[in-house]
Structure formats: C-alpha cells, structure tokens
C-alpha positions as CSV (number, residue, x, y, z in Angstrom):
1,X,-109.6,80.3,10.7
2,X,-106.2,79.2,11.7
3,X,-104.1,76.5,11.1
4,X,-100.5,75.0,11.8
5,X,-99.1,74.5,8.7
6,X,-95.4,72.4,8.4
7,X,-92.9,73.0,5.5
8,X,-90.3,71.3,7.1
9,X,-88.8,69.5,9.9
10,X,-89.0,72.4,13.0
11,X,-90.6,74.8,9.9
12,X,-94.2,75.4,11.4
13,X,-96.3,78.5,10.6
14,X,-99.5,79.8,12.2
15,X,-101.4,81.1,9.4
16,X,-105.2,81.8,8.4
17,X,-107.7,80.1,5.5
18,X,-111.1,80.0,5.2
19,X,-113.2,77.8,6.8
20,X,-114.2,75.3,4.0
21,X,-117.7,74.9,2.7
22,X,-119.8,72.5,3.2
23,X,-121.3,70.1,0.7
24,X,-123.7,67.2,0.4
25,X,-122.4,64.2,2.6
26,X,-120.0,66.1,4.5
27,X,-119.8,67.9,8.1
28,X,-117.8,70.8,9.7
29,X,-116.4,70.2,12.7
30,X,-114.9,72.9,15.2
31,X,-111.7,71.3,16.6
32,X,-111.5,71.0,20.2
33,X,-108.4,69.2,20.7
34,X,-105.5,67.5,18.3
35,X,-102.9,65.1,19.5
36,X,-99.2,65.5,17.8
37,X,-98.3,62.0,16.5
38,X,-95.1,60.8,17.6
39,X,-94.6,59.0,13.9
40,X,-95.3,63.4,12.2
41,X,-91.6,64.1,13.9
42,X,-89.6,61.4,12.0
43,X,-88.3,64.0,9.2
44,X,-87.7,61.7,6.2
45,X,-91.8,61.1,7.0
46,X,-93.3,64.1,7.2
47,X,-90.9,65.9,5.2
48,X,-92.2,64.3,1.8
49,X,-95.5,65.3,2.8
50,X,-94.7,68.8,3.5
51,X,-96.2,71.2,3.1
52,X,-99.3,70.5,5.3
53,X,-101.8,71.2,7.9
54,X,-100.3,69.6,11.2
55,X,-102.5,66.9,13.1
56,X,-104.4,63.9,12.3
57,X,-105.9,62.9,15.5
58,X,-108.4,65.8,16.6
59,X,-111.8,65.5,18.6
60,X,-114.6,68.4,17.9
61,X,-118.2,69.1,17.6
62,X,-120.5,68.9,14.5
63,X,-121.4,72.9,13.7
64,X,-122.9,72.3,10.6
65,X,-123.7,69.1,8.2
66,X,-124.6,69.5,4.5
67,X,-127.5,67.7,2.7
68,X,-128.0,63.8,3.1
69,X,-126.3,63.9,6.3
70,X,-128.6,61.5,8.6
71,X,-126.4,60.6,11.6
72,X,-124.5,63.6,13.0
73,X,-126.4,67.1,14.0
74,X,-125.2,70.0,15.0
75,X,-123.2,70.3,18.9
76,X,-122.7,66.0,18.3
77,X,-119.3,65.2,20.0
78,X,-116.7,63.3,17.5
79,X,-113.3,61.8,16.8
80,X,-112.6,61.9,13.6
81,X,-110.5,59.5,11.6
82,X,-108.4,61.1,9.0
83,X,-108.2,57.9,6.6
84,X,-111.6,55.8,6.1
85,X,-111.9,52.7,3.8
86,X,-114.9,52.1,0.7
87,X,-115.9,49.0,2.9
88,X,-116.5,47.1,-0.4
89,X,-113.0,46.8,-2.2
90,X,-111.5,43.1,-2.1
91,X,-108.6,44.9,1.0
92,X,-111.8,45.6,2.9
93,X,-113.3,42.5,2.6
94,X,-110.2,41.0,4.2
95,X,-109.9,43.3,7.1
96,X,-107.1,44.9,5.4
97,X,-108.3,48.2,5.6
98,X,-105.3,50.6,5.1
99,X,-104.2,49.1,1.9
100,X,-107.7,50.2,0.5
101,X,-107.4,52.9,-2.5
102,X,-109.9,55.0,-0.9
103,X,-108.5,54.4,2.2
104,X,-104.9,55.8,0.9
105,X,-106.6,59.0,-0.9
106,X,-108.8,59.9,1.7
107,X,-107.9,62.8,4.4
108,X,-109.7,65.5,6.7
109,X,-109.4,68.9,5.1
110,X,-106.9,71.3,5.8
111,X,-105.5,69.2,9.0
112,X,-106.5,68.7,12.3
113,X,-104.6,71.2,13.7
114,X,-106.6,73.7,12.3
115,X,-109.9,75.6,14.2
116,X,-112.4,73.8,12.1
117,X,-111.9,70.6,9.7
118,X,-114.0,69.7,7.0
119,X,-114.9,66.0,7.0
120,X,-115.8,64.3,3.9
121,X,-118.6,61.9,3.0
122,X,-116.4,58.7,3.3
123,X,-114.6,59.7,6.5
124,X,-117.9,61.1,8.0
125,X,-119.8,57.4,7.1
126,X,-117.4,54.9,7.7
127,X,-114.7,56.3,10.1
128,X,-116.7,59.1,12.5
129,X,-117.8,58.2,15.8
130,X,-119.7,59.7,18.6
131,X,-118.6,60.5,22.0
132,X,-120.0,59.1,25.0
133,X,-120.3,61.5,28.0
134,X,-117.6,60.1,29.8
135,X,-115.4,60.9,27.3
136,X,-113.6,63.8,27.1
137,X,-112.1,65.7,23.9
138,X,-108.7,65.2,25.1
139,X,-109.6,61.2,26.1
140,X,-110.7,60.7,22.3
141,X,-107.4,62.5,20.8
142,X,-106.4,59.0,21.7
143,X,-108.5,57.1,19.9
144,X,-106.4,56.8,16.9
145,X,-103.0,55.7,18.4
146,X,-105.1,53.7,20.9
147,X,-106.3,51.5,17.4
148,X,-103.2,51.3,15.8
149,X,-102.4,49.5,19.2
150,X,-104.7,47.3,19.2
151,X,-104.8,46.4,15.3
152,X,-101.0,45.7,16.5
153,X,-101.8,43.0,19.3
154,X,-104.4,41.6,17.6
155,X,-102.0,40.8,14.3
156,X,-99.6,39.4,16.8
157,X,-102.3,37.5,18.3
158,X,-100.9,37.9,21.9
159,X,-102.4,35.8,24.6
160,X,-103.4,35.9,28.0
161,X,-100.7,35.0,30.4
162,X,-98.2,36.3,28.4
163,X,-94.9,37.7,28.9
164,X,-93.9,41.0,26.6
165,X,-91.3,43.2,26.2
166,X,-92.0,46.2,24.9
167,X,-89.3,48.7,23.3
168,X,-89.7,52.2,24.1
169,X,-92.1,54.1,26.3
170,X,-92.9,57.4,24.5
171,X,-97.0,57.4,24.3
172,X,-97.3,54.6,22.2
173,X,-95.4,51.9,24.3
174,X,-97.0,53.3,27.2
175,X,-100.3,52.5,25.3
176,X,-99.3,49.4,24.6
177,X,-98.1,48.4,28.7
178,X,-102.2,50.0,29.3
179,X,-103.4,47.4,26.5
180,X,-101.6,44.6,27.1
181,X,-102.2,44.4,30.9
182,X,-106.0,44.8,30.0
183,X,-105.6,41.6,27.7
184,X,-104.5,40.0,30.7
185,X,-100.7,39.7,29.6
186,X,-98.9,37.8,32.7
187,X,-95.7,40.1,32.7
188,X,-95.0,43.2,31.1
189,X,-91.4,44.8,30.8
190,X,-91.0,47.7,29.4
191,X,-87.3,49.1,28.2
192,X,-86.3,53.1,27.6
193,X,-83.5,55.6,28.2
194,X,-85.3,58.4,29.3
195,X,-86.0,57.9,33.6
196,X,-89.2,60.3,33.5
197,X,-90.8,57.7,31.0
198,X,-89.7,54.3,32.9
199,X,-91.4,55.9,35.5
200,X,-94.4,56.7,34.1
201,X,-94.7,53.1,32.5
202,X,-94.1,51.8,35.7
203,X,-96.7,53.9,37.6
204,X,-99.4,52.7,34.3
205,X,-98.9,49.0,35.1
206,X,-95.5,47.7,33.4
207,X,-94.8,45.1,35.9
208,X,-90.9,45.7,35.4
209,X,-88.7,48.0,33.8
210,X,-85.2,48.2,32.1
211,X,-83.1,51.3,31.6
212,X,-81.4,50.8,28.7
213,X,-78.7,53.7,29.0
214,X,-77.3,51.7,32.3
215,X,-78.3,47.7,31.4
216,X,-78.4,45.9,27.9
217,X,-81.9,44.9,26.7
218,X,-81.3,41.3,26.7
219,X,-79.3,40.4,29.4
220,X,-81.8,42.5,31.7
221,X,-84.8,40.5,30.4
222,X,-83.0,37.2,30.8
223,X,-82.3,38.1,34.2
224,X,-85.9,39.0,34.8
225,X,-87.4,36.1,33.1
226,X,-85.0,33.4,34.3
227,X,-84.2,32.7,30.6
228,X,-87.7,32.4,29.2
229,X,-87.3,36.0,27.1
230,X,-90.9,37.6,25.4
231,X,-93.6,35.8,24.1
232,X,-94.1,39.5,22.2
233,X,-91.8,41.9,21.8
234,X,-93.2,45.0,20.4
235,X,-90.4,47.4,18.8
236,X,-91.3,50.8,18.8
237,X,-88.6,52.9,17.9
238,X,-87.6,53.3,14.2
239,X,-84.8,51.8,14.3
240,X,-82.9,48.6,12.3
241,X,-80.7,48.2,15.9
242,X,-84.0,48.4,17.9
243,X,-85.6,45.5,15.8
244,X,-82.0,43.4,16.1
245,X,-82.6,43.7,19.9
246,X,-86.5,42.5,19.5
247,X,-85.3,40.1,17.2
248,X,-82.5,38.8,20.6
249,X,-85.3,39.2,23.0
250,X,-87.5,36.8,21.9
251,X,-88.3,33.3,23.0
252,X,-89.1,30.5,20.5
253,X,-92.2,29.9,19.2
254,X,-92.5,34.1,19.9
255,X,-93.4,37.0,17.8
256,X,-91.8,40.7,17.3
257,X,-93.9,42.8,16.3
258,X,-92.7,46.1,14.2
259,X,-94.8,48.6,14.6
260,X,-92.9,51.9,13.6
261,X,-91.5,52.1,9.9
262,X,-87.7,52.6,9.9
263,X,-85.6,55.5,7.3
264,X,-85.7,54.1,3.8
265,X,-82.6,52.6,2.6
266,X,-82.0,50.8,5.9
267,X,-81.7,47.4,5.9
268,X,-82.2,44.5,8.4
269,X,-80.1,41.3,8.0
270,X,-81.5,38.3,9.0
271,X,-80.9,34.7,9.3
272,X,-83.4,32.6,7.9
273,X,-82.2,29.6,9.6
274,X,-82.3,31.5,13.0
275,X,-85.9,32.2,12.6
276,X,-86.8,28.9,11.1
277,X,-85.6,26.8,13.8
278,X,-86.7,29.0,16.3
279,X,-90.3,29.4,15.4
280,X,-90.1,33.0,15.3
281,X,-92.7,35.2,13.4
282,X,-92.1,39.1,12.7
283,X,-95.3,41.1,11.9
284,X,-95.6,44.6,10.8
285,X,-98.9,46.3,11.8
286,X,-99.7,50.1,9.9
287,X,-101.8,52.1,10.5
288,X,-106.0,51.0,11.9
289,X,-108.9,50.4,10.3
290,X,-112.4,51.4,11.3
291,X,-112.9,47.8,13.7
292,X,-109.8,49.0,14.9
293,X,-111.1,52.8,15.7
294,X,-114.4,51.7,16.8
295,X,-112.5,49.1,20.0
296,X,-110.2,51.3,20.8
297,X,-113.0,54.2,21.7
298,X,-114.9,51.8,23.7
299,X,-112.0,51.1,26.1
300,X,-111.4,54.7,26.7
301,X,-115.0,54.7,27.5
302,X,-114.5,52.0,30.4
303,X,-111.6,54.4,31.6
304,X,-108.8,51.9,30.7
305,X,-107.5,54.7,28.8
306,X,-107.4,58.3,29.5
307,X,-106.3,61.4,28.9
308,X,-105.7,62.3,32.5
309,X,-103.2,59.2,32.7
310,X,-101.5,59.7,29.1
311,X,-101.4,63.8,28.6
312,X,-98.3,65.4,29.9
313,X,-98.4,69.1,28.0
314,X,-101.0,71.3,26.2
315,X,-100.4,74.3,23.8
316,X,-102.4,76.8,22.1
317,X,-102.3,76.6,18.3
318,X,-100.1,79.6,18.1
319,X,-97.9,77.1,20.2
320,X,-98.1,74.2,17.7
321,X,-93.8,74.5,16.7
322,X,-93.5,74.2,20.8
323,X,-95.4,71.0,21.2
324,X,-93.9,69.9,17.7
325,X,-90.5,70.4,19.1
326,X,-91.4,68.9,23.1
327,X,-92.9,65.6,21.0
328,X,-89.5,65.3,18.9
329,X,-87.2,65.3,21.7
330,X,-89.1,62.1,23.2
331,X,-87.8,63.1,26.7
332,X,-89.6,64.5,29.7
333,X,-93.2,63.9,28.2
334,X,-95.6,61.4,27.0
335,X,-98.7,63.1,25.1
336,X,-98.9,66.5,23.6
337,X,-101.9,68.3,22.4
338,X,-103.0,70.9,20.7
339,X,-106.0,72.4,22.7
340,X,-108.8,74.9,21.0
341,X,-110.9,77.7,23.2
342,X,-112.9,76.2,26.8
343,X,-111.7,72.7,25.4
C-alpha cells in the first residue's frame, strides 16, 4: 500500500509498506479521505515527530475486523480518531481526556495518509464512530478539527448573545465563525490578511470582518463594537504578538481563548494587575476528547458543517507534498484533502 511519509518540513515521500495485520480487537480500514491539519505545517511541531506517516484526520470503510470485534463489520463507514483515552484513569474521570497516558501513547498505524490504516483496540472502542448516510467521507475528515472547536468553546464557556472576535480565518477560525453562530453568538468578527479567506468567513456567517494588513485589530473592533470589544476572543495563529492582540481585544469580565500552541522558547509578558482588575481569563484548549468527537459528528450530520462549505482543494496521494505545501502557505484556501479511489 502507499503512504505519505514526512522527514521534514516540505520533505514528503510517496512510498509503499504492507498493509498491517489484523489482530484481536482491531479493524482495517481502507482510507477514503484525509484532511491535512493546519497545526502538521508548523515545522518546530512536526519536525520532532518526523519521520512519519502524514494525516490524522481520515474517514474510510471497515474491510476487515479481527476476533472480539462486536461493533464494526465489514463496508461500515468511519472516522477514525487517531488518539483515544482508557476511560477509567483519574484525567478521564475529569473530562480531561488528552492528558490521559493512553490517550498520549495511542495512534492509528502507519498514518492516515496512507491507503489502509490499522486501528487498534482502544481507538476502535472508545474513539470510532459510524457514519450516518448523510455524511459524506469528506464531511467526516472534519470531525476532528470540528471537536477541538467545540472542546474550545465549551472551556471558554461562551454564551448566547455574545460578541467574539476571532483571530485568523484559515479552516479552523472559519470553523469556529460556523460554531459560534450555531451557539447563537450575537456578533461575530472575524480578523485576517489574506482577502480570499475574509471572504469566505464572511460568506459562512461572520457578521463583520477586519483586514488586518489595511486596519489594526483593535481599533477596528472598537469601532465596530462602539467600545464594548469581545466577550471571546479566540486566537488562532501561533503567535505570542497574536495572543497580545487577543489579550487588547478583550472586554472585561471576557475570556481569550488560545487555542494554537506557539514556538518553544517564546514568551508572553503579562501584567497580572491588568488581568486582575479587568476580570480577564485566558484558557488554552488542546486537542478533543471522545464527548468532544462524538458532538462535533452530530452537527455535521445536521449540515451545520460540511465539506462542500469548508473544502477548497483535493489531491491524490501521490500529490500529498502539493497539498502539504498549498495548507502551509495559509493563503488562497481553506481545507485540503487527501482523497483515495471513487472517494
């Protein structure tokens, strides 16, 4: 089989493996479709984890489950998650699913950009979910950004009627304008550089935009919000300067939420007294958990999300370094996947 295998920042090679066997508790799935995570082209990230099979958010079918497998068969639809949680560790028991040993050791085997993964029993229990008819392979290549979304809002326990700025529009701000006006969020702003992606937020359901190569962040907000600012900010970029602005954007009482890890070695300076007498809370959100997984897939199934609306590009496999490439320039494009056969 093939697979896209990464040994370094714009260092991808198509090459072949076997297809894994199949033991008690576990499933093969035939990949259908694989979306490139916009977090696999920050080099410092995926450069320490090199080398690798490319891809953990892929849809497929079951073609073959090994003994003690009760509930997949054979041509089931599934996303897989790469990560799943033991369910029974103290982390689990408080909902924090992604500091869970298991959790952190777990993975999909070789990658999901790879013609057929092999799941294991943990994934295939506790993180594994069938598809509905009305969703498509490419709609549940979302699934997994579309939780790490939603475990996001919920830690920042945004509310109805609220306003929120949210900082950058690649795919994952864009999920969050789709989520947020679903929540029933009163105004939505969205800020970017790139005009293609304003757009696009725009045409999803941000109520306003602000184009950050012509206007400053927080003068444009204040202007928009009569001086109010964000109730939530959610920073996506990984950037310290990015979370300074979210930081300036915020109104009191509000939270900003961080939800992209910045280079190591960088360093945020605060002033406690600043966020002390301003009420201000800042909440980092990694990652999803099963809960997570399992909401995110049933608002794609009401249509809230889709492919259709978030998909810009497809590419073969043999085309893997071109989508790599497309995702890391974060310019002209939203979602890029990796699509297998009559997918």
């Amino acid at each position: 089989m093939k697979i896209a295998k990464l040994y370094g920042f714009g260092d991808i090679r198509i090459e072949t493996m076997s297809v894994p066997e199949v033991g008690p508790g576990e499933a093969l799935i035939r990949t259908r479709a694989s979306g490139i995570c916009s977090g696999d082209v920050m080099p410092w990230y995926i450069e320490k984890k090199a080398p690798l099979v490319l891809g953990h958010e892929p849809a497929g079918e079951v073609v073959k489950v090994g003994p003690g497998v009760t509930s997949f068969r054979e041509g089931d639809r599934v996303f897989v998650h790469h990560h799943a949680p033991c369910m029974s560790c103290r982390h689990c028991q408080r909902g924090n699913y992604v500091q869970c040993q298991t959790w952190k050791q777990s993975k999909i085997i070789p990658g999901g950009i790879s013609e057929y993964i092999l799941v294991p029993r943990v994934n295939l229990e506790h993180d594994t979910f069938l598809l509905g008819d009305s969703v498509s392979f490419e709609d549940a290549t979302l699934v997994e950004p579309l939780a790490c979304v939603l475990k996001g809002l919920r830690r920042s326990s945004v509310k109805k009627g609220s306003t929120v700025l949210v900082i950058g529009l690649g795919v994952m701000g864009t999920l969050h304008v789709l989520a947020l006006r679903e929540m029933g969020a009163e105004l939505v702003v969205g800020a970017d550089f790139v005009p293609f992606r304003l757009q696009k937020a725009q045409e999803l359901g941000a109520h306003k935009v602000v184009d950050a190569a012509q206007d400053d962040t927080v003068s444009a907000l204040e202007r928009i919000t009569a001086g109010r600012m964000a109730d939530l900010v959610v920073v996506g970029p990984c950037s310290v300067g990015a979370i300074e602005t979210g930081i300036s954007c915020v109104a009191p009482g509000g939270t900003v939420l961080m939800f992209t890890p910045v280079t190591p070695g960088d360093v945020l300076e605060l002033s406690p007294n600043d966020l002390y007498f301003r009420d201000i809370n800042i909440v980092t959100s990694y990652s999803c958990g099963p809960p997570d997984t399992a909401e995110a897939l049933a608002l794609i199934e009401t249509g809230v999300v889709t492919a259709e609306k978030l998909v810009t590009h497809r590419f073969s496999i043999e085309q893997t370094e071109e989508a790599y490439r497309l995702t890391a320039e974060a310019r002209d494009s939203l979602k890029c996947l990796v699509v297998f056969g009559d997918s």
